[in-house]
C-alpha positions in Angstrom: -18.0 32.6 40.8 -17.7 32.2 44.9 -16.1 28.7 46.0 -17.6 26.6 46.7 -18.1 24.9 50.1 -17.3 20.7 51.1 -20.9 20.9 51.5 -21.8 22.6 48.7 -19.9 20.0 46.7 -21.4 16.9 48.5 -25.0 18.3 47.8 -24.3 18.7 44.2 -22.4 15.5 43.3 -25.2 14.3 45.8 -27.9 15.4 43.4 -25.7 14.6 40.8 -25.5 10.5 41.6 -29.3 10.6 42.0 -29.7 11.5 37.9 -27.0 9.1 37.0 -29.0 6.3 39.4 -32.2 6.9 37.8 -30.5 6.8 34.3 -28.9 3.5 34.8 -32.5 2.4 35.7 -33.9 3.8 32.6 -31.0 2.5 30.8 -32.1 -1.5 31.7 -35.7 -0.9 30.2 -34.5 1.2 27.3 -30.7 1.0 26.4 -28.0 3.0 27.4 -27.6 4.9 24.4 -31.7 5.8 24.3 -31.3 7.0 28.1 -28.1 8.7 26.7 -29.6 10.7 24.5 -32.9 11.7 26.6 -30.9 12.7 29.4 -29.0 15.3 26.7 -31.8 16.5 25.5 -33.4 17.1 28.9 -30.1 18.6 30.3 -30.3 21.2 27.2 -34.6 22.2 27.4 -33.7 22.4 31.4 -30.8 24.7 31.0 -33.0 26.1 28.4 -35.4 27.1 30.4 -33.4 28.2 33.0 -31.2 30.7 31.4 -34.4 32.2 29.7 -36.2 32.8 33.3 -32.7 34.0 35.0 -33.8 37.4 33.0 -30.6 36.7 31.0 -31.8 37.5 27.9 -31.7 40.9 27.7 -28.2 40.8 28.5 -27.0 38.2 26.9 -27.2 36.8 24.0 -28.5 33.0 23.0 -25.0 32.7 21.2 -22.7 33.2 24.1 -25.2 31.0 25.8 -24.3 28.4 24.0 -20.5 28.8 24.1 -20.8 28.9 27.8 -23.4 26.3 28.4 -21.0 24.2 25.9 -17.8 24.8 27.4 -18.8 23.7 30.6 -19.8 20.4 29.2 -17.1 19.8 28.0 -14.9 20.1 30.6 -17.1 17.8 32.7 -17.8 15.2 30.1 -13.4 15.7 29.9 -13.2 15.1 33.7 -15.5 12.7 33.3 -13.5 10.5 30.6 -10.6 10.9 32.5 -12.0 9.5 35.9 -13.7 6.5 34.2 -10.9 5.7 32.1 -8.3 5.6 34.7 -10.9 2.9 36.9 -9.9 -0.7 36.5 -12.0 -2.3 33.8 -15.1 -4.4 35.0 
């Protein structure tokens, strides 16, 4: 994986902020944990979708999809409950 850029990481936590915006207005009209567990779903059919038309595969299997795909979230959603927990309550 090539490093990534200040500006790559602003776009992406850019785009980022805009999903977690539109959640939280989701979230007023149908709950947190509804929104919660749409957003999941739509993160796994998008990623999904994307590994099948990245011609992966043939050369890889849906398995170590998975693993990978699953790994990564949960070192974010670690990072995550690391950042949030160490914030001053509300």
């Amino acid at each position: 994986m090539n490093p990534q850029t200040a500006e790559d990481a602003k776009a992406f936590f850019d785009l980022a902020n805009r999903f977690v915006t539109l959640a939280n207005e989701m979230a007023e009209e149908h709950g947190r944990p509804r929104t919660a567990a749409a957003i999941l779903w739509a993160a796994s059919r998008y990623g999904a979708f994307t590994w099948a038309m990245s011609g992966a595969p043939g050369r890889q299997p849906p398995e170590e999809a998975l693993d990978l795909f699953g790994a990564q979230y949960r070192k974010m959603m670690e990072d995550n409950l690391a950042r949030i927990l160490a914030e001053p309550g509300p």
